[in-house]
C-alpha positions in Angstrom: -19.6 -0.6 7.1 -17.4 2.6 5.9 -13.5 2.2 5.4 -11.2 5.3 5.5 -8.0 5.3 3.6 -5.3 8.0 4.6 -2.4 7.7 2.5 0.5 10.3 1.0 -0.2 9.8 -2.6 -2.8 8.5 -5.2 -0.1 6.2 -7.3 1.3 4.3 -4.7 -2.4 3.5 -3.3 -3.5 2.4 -6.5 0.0 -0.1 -7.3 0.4 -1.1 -3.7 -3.3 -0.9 -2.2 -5.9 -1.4 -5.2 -6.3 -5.3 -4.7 -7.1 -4.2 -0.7 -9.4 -1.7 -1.8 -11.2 -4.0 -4.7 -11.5 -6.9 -1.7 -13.1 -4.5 0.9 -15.5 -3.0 -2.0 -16.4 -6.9 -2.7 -17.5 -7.7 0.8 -20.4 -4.8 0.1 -18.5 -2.1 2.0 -18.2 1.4 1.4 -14.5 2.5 0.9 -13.4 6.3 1.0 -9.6 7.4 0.4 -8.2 10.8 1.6 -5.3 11.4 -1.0 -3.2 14.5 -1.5 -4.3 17.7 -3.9 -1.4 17.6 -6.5 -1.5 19.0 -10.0 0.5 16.2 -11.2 -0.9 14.2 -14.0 0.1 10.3 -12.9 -1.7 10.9 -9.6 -4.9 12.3 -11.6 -4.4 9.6 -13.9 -4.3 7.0 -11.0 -7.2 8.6 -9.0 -9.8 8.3 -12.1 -7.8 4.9 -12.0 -9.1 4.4 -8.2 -12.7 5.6 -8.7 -13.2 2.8 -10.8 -12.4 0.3 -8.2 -15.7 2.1 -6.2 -13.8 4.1 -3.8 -14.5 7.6 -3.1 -11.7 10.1 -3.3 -11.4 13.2 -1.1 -8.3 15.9 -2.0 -6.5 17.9 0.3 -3.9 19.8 0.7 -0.2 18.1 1.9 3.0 18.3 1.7 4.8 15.0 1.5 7.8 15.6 3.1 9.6 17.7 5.6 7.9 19.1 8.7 6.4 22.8 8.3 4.4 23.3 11.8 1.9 25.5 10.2 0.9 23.3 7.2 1.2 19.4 9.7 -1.8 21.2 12.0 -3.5 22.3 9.0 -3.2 19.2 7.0 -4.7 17.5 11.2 -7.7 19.8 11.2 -8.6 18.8 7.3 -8.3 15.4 8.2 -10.1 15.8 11.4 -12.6 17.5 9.5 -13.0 14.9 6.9 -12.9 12.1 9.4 -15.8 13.8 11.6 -17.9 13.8 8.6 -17.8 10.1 7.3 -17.7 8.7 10.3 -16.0 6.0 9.4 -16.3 2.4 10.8 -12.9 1.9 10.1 -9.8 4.2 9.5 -6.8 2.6 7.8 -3.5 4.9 7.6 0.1 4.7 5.5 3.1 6.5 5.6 4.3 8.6 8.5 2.2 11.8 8.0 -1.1 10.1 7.7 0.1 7.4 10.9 0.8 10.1 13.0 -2.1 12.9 12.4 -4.8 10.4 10.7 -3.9 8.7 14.2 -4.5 11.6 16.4 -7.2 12.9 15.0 -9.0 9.2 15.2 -7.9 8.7 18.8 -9.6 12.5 19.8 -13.2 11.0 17.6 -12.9 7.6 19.2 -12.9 6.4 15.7 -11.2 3.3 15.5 -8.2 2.7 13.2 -5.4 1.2 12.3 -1.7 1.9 10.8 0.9 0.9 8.5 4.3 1.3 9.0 5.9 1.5 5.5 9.2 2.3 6.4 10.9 4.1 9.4 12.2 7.3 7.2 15.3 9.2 7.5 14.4 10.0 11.2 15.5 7.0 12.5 18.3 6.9 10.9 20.1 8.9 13.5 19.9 9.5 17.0 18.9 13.2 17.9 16.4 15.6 18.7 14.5 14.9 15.1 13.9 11.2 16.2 13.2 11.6 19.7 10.0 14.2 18.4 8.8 11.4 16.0 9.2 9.0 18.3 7.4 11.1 21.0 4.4 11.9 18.3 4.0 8.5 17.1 3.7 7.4 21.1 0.6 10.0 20.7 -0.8 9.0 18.0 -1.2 5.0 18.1 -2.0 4.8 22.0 -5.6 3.8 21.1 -4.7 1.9 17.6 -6.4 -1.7 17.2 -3.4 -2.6 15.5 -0.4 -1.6 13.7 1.3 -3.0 10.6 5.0 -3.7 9.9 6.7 -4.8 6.7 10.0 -6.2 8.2 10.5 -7.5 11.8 13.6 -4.9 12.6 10.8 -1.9 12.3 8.4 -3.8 15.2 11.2 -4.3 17.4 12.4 -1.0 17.1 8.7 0.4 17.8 8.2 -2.2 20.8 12.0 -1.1 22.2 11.2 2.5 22.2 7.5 1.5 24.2 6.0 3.3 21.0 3.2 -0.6 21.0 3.1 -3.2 22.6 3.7 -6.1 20.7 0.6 -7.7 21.1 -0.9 -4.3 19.1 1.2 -5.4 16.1 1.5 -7.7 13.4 4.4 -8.2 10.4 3.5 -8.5 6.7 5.0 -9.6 3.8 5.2 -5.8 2.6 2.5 -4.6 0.3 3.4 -8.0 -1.6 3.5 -8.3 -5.3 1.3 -8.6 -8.2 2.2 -11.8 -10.2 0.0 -11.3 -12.8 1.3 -7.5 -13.2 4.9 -8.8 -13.2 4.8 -12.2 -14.6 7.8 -14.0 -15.6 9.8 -13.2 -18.5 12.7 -14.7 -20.6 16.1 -14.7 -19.3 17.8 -12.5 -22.0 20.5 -14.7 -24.1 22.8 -11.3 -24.8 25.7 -11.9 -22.7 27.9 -10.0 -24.3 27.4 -6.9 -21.6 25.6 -7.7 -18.6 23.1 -4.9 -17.8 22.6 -4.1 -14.4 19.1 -1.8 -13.1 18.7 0.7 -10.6 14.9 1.6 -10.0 14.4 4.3 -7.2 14.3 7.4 -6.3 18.0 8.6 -6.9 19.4 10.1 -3.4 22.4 8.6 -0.9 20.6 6.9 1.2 18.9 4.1 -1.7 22.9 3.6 -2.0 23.1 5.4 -5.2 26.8 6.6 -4.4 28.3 3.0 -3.7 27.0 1.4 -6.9 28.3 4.3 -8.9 31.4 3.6 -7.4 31.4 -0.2 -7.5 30.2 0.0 -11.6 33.1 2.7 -12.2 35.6 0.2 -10.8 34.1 -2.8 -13.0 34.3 -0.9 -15.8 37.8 0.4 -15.0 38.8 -3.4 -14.5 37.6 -4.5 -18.4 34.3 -6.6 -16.9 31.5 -5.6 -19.5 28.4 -4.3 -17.9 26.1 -1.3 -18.3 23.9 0.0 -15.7 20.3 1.7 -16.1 18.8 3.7 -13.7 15.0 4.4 -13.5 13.8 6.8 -11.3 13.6 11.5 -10.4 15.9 12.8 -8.4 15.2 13.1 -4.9 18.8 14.7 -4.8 21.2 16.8 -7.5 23.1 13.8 -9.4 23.0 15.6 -12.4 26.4 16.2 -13.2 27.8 12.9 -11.8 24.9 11.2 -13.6 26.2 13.3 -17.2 29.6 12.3 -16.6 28.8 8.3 -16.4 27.0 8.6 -19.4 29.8 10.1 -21.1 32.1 7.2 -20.1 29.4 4.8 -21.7 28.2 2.8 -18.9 25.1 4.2 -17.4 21.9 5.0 -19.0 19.7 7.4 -17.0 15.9 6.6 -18.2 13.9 9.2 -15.7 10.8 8.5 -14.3 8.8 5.8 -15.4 5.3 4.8 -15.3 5.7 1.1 -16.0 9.0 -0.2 -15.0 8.4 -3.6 -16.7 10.0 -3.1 -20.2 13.5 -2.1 -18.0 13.2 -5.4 -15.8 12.3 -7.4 -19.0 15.8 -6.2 -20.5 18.0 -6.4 -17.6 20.4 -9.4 -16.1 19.8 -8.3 -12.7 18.5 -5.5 -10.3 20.8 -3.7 -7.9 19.7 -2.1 -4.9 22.1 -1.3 -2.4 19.7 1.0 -0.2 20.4 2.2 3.3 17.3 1.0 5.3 13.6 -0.1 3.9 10.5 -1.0 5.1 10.1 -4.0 2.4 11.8 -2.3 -1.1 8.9 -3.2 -3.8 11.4 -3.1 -6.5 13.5 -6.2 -5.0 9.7 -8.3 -5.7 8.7 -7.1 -8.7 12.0 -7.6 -10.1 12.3 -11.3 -8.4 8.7 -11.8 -9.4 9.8 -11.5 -13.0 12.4 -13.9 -12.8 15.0 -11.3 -12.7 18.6 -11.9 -9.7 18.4 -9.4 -7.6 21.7 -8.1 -5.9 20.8 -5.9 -2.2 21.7 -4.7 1.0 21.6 -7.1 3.8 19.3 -5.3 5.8 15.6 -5.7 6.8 13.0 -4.4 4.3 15.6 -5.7 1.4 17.3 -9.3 2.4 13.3 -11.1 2.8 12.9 -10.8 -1.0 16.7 -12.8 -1.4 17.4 -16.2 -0.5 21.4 -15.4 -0.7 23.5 -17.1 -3.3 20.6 -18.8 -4.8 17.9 -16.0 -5.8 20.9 -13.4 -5.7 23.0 -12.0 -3.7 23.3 -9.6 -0.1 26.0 -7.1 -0.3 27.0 -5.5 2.7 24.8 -2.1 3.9 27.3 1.3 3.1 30.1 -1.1 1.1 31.0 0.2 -2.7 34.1 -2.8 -2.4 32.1 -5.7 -1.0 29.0 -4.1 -3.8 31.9 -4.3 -6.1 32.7 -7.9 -5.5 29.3 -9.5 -5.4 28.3 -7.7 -8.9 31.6 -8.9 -10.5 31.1 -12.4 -8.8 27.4 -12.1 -10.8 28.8 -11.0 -14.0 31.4 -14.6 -13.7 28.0 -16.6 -14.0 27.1 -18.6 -16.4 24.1 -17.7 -18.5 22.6 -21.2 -16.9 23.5 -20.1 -13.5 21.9 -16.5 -14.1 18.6 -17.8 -15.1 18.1 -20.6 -12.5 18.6 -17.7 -9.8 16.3 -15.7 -11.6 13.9 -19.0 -12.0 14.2 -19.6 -7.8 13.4 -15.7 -7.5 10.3 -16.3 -9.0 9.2 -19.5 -7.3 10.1 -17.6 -3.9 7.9 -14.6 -4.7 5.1 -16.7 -5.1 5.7 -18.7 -1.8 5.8 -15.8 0.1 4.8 -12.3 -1.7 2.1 -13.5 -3.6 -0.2 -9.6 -3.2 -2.9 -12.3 -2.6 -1.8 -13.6 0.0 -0.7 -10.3 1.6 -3.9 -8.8 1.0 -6.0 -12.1 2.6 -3.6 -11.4 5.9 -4.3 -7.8 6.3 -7.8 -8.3 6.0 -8.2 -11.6 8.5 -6.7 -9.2 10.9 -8.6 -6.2 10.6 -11.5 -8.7 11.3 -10.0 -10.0 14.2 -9.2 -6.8 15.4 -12.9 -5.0 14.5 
């Protein structure tokens, strides 16, 4: 039997898909992955990464984001293309661009195949002519899927509301889960003296970047000692706000990183006060290794917190009530701080073990065959 893998980049199919793709090599069956051609070194690091888990890699051209007509139907006919020669038993897809044209392009070869739905995007964040085309395209593309995905209930009902699937056609994980052996539990640091705070994410408005600069400013300005690290490029031009909190002493911008572990290890908690997620990675790896975690009270971040006892919810698009919960963290005792972290961790392996997640997925692609 031949799998197909579509997905939008080699790095996050190796961290969030490599224990998928190892388990459907094991069963004795022959696993391709179509991944973009970039000149980037961590994705040709994490393809050679990927060959050695017996899966075979096929590059093409894409661009990631934004919607270029020209490039969308030449990135359909590659895939189509592709897909026509394999002849896959099986085609799995991720991320919007692959869901969409991966989807077409198997519905016009009868190929069967099924979809992830990662995260609803900036598209349907907003009501207007953008989100009634993606809507209208997605309707296209998953009329013949076996079955589709979903990392947070809110993103099923909002795909069953707007008659994109019927509900019976889908099927709610818990995310991509997370690797507890990867991120294992680490010691509580004993420094109290400043309680560090870390961001890890892509740095843009809508990961809530602008309300936890504005929350830390104010904790600062009010004589509560914290520090805040943020890991991650910019997706947007924070530069010069970014130069001027380091100037005033309390943020430390650290850039990309390929292994986030040494920042979780040395933090008191992780903040993410995002806008909207399919299920944030970052809140489990971060609870997996027995780290608070502070976030939005939204679907795709509040799963990964049981409030007031793993961490806290802060209200979605609030610097004040952001501002409150972090200074109502910082009035914790150090005893109080680890037993949240502690609970974080036994609540990630309840529910997020990748194992787990994994076994799900494929009991369901069985059943749906």
């Amino acid at each position: 039997m031949k799998n197909l893998i579509i997905c939008n980049c080699a790095t996050g199919l190796e961290i969030f898909r490599g224990m998928l793709i190892q388990e459907l090599a094991k069963e004795g069956k022959s696993v391709y992955a179509i991944v973009p051609k970039l000149d980037d070194k961590k994705e040709k690091d994490a393809e050679e990464r990927i060959k050695k888990m017996h899966c075979k890699l096929i590059r093409i051209p894409m661009e990631r984001r934004g919607m270029n007509p020209l490039k969308d139907i030449a990135l359909m006919k590659a895939y189509y293309k592709v897909v026509r020669k394999i002849q896959p038993d099986l085609v799995i897809t991720y991320t919007i661009k692959p869901n969409i044209y991966g989807g077409m392009v198997c519905r016009v070869l009868k190929i069967p195949y099924v979809v992830n739905i990662t995260g609803l995007g900036t598209a349907f964040q907003r009501n207007g002519i953008l989100k009634q085309l993606v809507i209208n395209m997605y309707k296209v593309a998953l009329k013949k899927v076996k079955i589709a995905f979903f990392e947070n209930v809110e993103n099923r009902e909002i795909f069953i509301k707007e008659n994109i699937l019927l509900r019976e056609k889908t099927h709610v994980l818990a995310g991509a889960g997370v690797d507890l052996e990867r991120f294992k539990y680490t010691e509580y640091p004993k420094d109290n003296d400043t309680i560090r705070f870390l961001f890890i994410g892509r740095v843009m408005k809508e990961k809530g970047i602008d309300e936890l600069f504005q929350a830390m400013r104010k904790l600062n300005k009010n004589s509560y000692k914290c520090s805040l690290d943020v890991v991650g490029g910019f997706e947007e031009n924070y530069i010069d706000e970014i130069k001027k909190y380091e100037e005033e002493g309390w943020l430390h911008y650290q850039g990309y990183q390929n292994d986030v572990r040494p920042f979780i290890e040395k933090c008191h908690c992780f903040v993410l006060p995002s806008w909207h997620e399919g299920m944030a990675n970052t809140n489990l790896e971060c609870a997996a290794s027995g780290r608070p975690v502070i976030t939005s009270n939204i679907h795709g971040c509040l799963e990964a917190v049981i409030d007031e006892k793993t961490g806290y919810l802060a209200e979605k698009k609030s610097a004040d009530d952001l501002y409150k919960i972090m200074k109502k963290f910082i009035q914790l005792s150090y005893k109080e701080r680890k037993e949240m972290g502690l609970a974080g961790r036994r609540h990630m392996e309840a529910v997020f073990d990748k194992r787990i997640v994994v076994k799900d997925t494929i009991n369901e692609l069985l059943k749906n065959r």
